[in-house]
PQR file with spaces between the fields and no chain letter, atoms N, CA, C, O and H, PARSE charges and radii, in Angstrom:
ATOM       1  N    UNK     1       5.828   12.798   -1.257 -0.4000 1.5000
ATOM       2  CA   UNK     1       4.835   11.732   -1.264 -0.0000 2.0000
ATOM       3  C    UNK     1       3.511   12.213   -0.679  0.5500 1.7000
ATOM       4  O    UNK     1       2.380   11.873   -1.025 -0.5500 1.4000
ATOM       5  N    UNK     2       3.936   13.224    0.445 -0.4000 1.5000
ATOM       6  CA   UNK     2       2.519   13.428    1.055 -0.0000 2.0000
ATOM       7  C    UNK     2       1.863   14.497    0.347  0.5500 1.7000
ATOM       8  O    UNK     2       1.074   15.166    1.014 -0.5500 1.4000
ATOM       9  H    UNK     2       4.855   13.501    0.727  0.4000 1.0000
ATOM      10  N    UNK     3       2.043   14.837   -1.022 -0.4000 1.5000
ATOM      11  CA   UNK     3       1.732   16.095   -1.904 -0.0000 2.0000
ATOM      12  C    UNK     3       1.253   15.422   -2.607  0.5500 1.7000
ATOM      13  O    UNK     3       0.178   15.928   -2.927 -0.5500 1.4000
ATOM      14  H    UNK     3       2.684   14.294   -1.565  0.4000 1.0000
ATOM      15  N    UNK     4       1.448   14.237   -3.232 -0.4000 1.5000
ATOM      16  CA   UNK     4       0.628   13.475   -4.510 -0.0000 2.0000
ATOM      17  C    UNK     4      -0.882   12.948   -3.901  0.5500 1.7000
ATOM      18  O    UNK     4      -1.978   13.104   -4.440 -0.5500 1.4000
ATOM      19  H    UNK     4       2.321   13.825   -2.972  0.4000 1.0000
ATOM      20  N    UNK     5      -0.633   12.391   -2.826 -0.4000 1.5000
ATOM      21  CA   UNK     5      -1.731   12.193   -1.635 -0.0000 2.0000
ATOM      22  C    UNK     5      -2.587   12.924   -1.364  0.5500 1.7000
ATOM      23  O    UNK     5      -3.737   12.589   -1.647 -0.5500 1.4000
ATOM      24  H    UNK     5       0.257   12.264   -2.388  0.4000 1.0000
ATOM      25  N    UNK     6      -2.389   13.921   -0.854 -0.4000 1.5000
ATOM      26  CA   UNK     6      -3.222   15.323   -1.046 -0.0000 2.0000
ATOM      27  C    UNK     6      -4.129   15.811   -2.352  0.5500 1.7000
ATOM      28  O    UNK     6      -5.272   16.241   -2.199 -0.5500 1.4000
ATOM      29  H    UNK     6      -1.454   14.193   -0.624  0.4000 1.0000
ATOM      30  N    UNK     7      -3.559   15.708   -3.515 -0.4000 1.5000
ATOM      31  CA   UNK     7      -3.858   16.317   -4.666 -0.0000 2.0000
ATOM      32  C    UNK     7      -4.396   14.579   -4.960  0.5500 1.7000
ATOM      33  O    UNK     7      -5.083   14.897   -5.930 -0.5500 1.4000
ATOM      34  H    UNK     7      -2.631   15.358   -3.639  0.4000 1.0000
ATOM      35  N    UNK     8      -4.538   13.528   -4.898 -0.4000 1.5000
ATOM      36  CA   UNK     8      -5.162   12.464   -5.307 -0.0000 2.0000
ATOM      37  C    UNK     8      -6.888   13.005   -4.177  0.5500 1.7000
ATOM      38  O    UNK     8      -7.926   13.444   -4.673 -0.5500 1.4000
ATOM      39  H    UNK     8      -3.979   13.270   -4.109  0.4000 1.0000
ATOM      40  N    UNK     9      -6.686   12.815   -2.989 -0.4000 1.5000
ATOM      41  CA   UNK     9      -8.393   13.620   -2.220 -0.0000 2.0000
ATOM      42  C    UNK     9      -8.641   14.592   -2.712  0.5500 1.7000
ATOM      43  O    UNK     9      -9.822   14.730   -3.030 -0.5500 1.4000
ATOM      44  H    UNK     9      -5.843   12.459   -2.586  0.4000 1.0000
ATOM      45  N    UNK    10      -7.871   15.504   -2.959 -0.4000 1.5000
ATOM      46  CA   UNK    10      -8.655   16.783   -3.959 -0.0000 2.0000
ATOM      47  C    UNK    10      -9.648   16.284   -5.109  0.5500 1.7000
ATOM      48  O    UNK    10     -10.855   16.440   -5.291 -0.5500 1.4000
ATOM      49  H    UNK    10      -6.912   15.392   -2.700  0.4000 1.0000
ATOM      50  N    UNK    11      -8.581   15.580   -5.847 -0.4000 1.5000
ATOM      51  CA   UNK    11      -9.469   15.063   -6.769 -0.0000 2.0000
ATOM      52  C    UNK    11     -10.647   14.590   -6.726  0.5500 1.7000
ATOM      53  O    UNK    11     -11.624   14.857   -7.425 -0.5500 1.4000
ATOM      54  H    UNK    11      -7.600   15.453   -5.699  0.4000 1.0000
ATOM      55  N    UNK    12     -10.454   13.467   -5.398 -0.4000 1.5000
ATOM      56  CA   UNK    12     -11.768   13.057   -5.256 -0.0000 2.0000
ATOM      57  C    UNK    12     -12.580   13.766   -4.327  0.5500 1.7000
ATOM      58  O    UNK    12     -13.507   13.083   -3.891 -0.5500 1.4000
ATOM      59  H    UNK    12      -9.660   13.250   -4.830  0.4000 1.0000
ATOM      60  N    UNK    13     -12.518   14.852   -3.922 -0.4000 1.5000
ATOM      61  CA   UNK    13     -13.568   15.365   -3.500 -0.0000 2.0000
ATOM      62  C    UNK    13     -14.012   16.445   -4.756  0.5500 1.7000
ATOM      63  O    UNK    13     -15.119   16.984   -4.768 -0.5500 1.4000
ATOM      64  H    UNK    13     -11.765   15.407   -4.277  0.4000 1.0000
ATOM      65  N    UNK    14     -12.872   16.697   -5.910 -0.4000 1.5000
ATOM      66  CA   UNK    14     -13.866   17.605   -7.062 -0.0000 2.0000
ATOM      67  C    UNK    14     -14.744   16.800   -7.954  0.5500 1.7000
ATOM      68  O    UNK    14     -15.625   17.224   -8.702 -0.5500 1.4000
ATOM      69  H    UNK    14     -11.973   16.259   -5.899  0.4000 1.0000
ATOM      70  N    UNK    15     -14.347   15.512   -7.748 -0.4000 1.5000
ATOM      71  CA   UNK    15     -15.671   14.644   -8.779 -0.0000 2.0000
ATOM      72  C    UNK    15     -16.674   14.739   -7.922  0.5500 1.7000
ATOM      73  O    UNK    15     -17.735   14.887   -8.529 -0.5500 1.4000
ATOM      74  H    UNK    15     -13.631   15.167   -7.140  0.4000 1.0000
ATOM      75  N    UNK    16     -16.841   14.711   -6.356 -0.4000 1.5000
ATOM      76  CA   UNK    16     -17.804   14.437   -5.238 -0.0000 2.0000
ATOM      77  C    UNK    16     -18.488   15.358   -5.780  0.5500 1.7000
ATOM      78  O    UNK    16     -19.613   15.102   -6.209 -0.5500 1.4000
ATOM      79  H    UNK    16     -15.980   14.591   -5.863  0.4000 1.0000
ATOM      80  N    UNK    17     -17.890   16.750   -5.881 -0.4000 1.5000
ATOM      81  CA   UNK    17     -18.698   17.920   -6.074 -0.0000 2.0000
ATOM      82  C    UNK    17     -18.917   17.827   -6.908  0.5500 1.7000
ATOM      83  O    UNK    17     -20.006   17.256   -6.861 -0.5500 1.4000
ATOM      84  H    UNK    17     -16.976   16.958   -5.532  0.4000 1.0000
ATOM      85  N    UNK    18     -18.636   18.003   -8.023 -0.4000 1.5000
ATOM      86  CA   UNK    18     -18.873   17.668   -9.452 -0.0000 2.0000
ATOM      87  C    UNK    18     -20.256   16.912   -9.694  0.5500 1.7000
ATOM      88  O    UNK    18     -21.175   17.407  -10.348 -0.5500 1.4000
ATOM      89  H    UNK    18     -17.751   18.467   -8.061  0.4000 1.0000
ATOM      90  N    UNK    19     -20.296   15.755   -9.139 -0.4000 1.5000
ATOM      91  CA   UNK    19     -21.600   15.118   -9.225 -0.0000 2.0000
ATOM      92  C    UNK    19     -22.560   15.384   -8.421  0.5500 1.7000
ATOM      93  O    UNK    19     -23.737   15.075   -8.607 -0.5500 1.4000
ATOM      94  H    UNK    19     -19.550   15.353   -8.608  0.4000 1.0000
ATOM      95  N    UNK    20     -21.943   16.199   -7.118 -0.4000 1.5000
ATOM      96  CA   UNK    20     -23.610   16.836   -6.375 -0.0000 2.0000
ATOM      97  C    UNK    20     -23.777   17.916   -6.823  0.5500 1.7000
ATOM      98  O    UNK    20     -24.776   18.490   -6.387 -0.5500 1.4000
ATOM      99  H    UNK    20     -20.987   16.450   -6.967  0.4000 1.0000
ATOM     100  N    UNK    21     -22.981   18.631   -7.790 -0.4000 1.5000
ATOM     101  CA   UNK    21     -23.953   20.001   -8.531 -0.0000 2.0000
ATOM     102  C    UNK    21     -24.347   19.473   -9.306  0.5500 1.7000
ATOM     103  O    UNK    21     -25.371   20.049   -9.674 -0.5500 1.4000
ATOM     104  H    UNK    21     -22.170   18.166   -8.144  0.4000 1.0000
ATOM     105  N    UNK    22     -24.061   18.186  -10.156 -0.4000 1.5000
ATOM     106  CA   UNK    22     -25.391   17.668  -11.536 -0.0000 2.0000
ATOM     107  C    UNK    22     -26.642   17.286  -10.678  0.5500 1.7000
ATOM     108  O    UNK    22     -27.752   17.448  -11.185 -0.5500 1.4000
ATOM     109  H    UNK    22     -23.230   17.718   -9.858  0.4000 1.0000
ATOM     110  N    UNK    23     -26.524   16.755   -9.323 -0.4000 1.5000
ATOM     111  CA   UNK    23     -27.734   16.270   -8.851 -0.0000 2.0000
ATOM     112  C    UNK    23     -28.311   17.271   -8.746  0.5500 1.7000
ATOM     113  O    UNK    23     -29.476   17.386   -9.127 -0.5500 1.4000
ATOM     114  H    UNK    23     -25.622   16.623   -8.911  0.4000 1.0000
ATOM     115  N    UNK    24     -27.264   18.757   -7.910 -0.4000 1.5000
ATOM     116  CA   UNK    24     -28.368   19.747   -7.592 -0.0000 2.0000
ATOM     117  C    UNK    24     -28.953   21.034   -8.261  0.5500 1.7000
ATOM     118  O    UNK    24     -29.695   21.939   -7.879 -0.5500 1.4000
ATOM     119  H    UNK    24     -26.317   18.664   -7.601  0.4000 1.0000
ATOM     120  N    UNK    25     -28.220   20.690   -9.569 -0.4000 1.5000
ATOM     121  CA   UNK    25     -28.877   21.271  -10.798 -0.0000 2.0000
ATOM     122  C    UNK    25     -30.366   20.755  -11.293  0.5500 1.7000
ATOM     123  O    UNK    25     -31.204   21.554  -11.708 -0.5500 1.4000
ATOM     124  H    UNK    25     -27.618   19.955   -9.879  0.4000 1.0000
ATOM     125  N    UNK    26     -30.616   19.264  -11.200 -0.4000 1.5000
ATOM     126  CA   UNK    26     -31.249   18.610  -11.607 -0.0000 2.0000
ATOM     127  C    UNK    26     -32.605   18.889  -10.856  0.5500 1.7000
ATOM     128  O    UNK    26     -33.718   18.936  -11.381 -0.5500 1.4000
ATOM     129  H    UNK    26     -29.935   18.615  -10.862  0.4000 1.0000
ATOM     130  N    UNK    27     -32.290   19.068   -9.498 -0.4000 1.5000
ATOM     131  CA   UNK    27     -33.902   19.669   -8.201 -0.0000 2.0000
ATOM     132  C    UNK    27     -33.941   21.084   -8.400  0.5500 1.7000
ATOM     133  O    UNK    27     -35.070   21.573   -8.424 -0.5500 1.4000
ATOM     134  H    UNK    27     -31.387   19.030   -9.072  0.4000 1.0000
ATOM     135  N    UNK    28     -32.961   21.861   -8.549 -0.4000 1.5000
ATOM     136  CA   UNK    28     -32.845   23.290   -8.223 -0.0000 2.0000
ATOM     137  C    UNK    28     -32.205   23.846   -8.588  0.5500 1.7000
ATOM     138  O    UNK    28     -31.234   23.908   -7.835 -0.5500 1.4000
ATOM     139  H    UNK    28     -32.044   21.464   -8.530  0.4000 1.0000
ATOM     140  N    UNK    29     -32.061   24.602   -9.720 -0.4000 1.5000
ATOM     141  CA   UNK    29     -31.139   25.621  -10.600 -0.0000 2.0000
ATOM     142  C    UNK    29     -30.311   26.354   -9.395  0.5500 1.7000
ATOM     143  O    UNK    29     -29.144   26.035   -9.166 -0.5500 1.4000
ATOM     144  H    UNK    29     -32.851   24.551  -10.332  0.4000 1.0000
ATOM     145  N    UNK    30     -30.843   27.135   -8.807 -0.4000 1.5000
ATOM     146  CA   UNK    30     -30.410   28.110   -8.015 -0.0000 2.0000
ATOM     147  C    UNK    30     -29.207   27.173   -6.703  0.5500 1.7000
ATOM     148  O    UNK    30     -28.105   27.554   -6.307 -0.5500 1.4000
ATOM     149  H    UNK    30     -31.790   27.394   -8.993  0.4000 1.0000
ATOM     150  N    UNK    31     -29.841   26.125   -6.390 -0.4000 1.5000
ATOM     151  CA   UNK    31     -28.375   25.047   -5.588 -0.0000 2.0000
ATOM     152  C    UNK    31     -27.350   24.969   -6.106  0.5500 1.7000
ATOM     153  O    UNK    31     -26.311   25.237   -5.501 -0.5500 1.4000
ATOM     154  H    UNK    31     -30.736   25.815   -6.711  0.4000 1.0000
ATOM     155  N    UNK    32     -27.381   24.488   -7.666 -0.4000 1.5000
ATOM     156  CA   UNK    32     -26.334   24.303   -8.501 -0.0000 2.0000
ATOM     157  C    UNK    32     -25.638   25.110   -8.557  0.5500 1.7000
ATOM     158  O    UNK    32     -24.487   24.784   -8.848 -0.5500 1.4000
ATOM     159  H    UNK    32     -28.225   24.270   -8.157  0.4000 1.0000
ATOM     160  N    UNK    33     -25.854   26.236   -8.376 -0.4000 1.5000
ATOM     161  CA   UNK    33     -25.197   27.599   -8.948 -0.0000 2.0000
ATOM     162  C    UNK    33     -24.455   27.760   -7.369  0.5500 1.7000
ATOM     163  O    UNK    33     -23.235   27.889   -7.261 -0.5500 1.4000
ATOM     164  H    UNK    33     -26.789   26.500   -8.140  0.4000 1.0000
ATOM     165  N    UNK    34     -25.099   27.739   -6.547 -0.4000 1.5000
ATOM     166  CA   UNK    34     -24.506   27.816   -5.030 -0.0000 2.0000
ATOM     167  C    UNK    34     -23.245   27.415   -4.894  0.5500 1.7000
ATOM     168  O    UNK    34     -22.244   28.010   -4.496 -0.5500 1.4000
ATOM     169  H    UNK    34     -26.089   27.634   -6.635  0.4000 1.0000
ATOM     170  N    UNK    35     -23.466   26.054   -5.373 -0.4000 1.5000
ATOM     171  CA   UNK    35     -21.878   25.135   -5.226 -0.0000 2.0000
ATOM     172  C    UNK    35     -20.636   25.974   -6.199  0.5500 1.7000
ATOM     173  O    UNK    35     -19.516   25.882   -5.697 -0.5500 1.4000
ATOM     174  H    UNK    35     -24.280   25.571   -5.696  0.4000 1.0000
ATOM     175  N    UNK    36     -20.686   26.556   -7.159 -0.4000 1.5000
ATOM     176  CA   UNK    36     -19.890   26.982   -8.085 -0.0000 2.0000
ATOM     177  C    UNK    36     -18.851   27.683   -7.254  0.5500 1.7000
ATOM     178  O    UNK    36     -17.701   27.337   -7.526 -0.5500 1.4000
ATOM     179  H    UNK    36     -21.596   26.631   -7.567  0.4000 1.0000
ATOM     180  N    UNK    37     -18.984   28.620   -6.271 -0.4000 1.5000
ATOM     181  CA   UNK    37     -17.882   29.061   -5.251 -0.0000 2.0000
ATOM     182  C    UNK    37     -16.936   28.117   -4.919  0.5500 1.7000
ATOM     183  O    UNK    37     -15.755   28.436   -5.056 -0.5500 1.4000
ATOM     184  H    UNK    37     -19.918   28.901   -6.050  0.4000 1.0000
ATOM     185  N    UNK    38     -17.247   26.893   -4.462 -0.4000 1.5000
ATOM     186  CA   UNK    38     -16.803   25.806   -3.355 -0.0000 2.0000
ATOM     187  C    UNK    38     -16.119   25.354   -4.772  0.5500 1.7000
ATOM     188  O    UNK    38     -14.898   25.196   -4.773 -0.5500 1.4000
ATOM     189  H    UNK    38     -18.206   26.635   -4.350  0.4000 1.0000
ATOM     190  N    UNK    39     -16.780   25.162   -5.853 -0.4000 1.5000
ATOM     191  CA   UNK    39     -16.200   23.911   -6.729 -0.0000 2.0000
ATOM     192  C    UNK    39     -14.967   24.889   -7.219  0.5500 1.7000
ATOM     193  O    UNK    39     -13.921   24.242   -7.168 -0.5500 1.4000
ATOM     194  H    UNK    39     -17.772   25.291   -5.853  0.4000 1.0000
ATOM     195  N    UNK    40     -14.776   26.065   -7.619 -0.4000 1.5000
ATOM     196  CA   UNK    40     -13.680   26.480   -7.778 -0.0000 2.0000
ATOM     197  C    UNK    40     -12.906   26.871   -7.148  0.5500 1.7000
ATOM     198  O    UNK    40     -11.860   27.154   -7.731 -0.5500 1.4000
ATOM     199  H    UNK    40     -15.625   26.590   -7.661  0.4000 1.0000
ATOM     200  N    UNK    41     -12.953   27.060   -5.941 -0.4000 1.5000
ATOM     201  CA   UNK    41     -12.197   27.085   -4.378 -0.0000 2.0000
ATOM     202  C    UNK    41     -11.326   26.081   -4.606  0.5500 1.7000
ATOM     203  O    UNK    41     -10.102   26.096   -4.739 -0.5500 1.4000
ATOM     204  H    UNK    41     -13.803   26.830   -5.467  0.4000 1.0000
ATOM     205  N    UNK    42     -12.424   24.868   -4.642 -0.4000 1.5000
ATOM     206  CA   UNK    42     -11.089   23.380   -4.281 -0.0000 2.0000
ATOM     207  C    UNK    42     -10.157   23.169   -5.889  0.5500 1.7000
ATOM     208  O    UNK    42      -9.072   22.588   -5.891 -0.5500 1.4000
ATOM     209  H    UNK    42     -13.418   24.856   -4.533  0.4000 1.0000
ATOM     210  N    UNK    43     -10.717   23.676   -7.042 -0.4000 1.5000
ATOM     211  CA   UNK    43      -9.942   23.724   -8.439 -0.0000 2.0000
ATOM     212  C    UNK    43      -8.460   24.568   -8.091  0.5500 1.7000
ATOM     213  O    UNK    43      -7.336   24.177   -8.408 -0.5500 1.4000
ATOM     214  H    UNK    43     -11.599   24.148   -7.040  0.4000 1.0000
ATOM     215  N    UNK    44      -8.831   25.937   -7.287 -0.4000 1.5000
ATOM     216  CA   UNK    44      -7.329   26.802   -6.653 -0.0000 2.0000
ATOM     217  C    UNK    44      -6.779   25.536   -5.965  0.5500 1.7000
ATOM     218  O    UNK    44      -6.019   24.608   -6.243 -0.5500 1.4000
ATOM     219  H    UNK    44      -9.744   26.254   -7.030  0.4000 1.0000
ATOM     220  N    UNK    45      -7.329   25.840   -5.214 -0.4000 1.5000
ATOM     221  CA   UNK    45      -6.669   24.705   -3.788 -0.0000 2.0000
ATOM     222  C    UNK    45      -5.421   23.179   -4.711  0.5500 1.7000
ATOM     223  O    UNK    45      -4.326   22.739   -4.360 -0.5500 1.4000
ATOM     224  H    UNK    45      -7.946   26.594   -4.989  0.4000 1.0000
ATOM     225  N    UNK    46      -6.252   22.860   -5.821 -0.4000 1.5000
ATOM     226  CA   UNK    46      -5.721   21.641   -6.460 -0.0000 2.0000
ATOM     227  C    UNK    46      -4.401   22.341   -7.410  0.5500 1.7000
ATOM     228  O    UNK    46      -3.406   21.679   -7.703 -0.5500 1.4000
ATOM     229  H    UNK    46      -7.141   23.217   -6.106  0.4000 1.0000
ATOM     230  N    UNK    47      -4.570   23.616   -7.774 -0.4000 1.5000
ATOM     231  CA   UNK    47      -3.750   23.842   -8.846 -0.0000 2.0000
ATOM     232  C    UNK    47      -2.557   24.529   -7.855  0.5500 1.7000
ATOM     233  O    UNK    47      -1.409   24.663   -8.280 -0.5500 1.4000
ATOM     234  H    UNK    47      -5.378   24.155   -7.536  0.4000 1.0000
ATOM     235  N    UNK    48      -2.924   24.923   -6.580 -0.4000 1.5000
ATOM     236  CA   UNK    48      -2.074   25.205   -5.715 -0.0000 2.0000
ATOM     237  C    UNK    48      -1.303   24.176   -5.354  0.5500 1.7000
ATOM     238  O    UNK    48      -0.091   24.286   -5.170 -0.5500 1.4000
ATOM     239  H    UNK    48      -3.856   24.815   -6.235  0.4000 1.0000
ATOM     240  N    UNK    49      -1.720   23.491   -5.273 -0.4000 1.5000
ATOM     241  CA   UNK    49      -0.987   22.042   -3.984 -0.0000 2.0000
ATOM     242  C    UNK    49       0.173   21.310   -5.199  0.5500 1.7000
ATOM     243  O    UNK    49       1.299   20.852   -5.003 -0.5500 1.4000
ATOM     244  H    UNK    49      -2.705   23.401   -5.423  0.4000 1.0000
ATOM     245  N    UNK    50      -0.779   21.447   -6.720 -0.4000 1.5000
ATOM     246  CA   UNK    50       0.216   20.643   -7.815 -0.0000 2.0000
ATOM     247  C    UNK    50       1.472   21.486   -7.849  0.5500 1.7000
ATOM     248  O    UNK    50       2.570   20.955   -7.678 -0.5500 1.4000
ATOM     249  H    UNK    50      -1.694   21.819   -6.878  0.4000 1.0000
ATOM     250  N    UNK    51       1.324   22.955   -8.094 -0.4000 1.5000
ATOM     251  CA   UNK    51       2.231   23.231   -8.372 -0.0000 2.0000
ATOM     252  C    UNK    51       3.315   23.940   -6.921  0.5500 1.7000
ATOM     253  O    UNK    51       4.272   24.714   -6.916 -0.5500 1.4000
ATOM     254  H    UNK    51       0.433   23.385   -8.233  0.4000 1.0000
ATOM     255  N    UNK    52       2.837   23.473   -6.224 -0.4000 1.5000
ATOM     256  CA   UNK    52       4.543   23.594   -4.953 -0.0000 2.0000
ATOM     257  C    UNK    52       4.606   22.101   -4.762  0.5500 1.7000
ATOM     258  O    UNK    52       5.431   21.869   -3.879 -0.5500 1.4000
ATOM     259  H    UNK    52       2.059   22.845   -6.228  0.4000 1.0000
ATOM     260  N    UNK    53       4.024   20.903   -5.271 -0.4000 1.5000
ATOM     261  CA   UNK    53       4.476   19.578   -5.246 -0.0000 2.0000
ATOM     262  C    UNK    53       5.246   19.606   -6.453  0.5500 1.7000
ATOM     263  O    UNK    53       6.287   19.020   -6.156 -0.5500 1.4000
ATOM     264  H    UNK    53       3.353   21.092   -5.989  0.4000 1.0000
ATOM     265  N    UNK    54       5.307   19.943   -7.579 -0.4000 1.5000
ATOM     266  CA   UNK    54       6.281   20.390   -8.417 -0.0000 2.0000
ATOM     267  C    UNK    54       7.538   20.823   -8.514  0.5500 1.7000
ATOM     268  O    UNK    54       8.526   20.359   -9.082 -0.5500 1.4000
ATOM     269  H    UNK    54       4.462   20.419   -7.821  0.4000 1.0000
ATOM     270  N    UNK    55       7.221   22.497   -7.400 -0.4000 1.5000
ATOM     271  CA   UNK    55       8.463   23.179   -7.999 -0.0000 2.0000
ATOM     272  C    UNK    55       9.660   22.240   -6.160  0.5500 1.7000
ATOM     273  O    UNK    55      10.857   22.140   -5.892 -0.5500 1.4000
ATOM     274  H    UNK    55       6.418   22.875   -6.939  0.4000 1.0000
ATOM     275  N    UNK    56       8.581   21.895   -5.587 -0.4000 1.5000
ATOM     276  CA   UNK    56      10.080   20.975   -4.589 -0.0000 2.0000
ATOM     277  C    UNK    56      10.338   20.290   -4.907  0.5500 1.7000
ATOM     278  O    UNK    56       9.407   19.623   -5.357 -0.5500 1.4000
ATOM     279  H    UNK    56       7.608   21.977   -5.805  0.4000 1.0000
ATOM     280  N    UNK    57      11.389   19.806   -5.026 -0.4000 1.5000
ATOM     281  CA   UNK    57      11.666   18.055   -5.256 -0.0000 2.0000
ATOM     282  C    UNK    57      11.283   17.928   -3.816  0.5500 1.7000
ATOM     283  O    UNK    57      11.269   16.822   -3.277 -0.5500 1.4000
ATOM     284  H    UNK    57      12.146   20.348   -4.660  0.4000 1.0000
């Protein structure tokens, strides 16, 4: 239970990001591009957490 929980805030912190690199694309090419580390950091982090909430029952 506390694995679906987890991976539900992931989520919402990758739309968070998600929508502050359109904002900070929108002032500053070079910001946007900044975030791209972080935004695929937390994409591992999410595809990590799904799949050992998976393989445990």
């Amino acid at each position: 239970m506390g694995a679906g929980r987890a991976l539900a805030e992931i989520l919402l912190l990758w739309l968070a990001m998600a929508g502050t690199m359109v904002l900070f694309f929108r002032q500053r090419r070079w910001a946007g591009w900044l975030m791209t580390p972080y935004l695929g950091w937390v994409t591992f982090a999410g595809v990590l957490n799904y799949s050992i909430w998976t393989l445990n029952p």
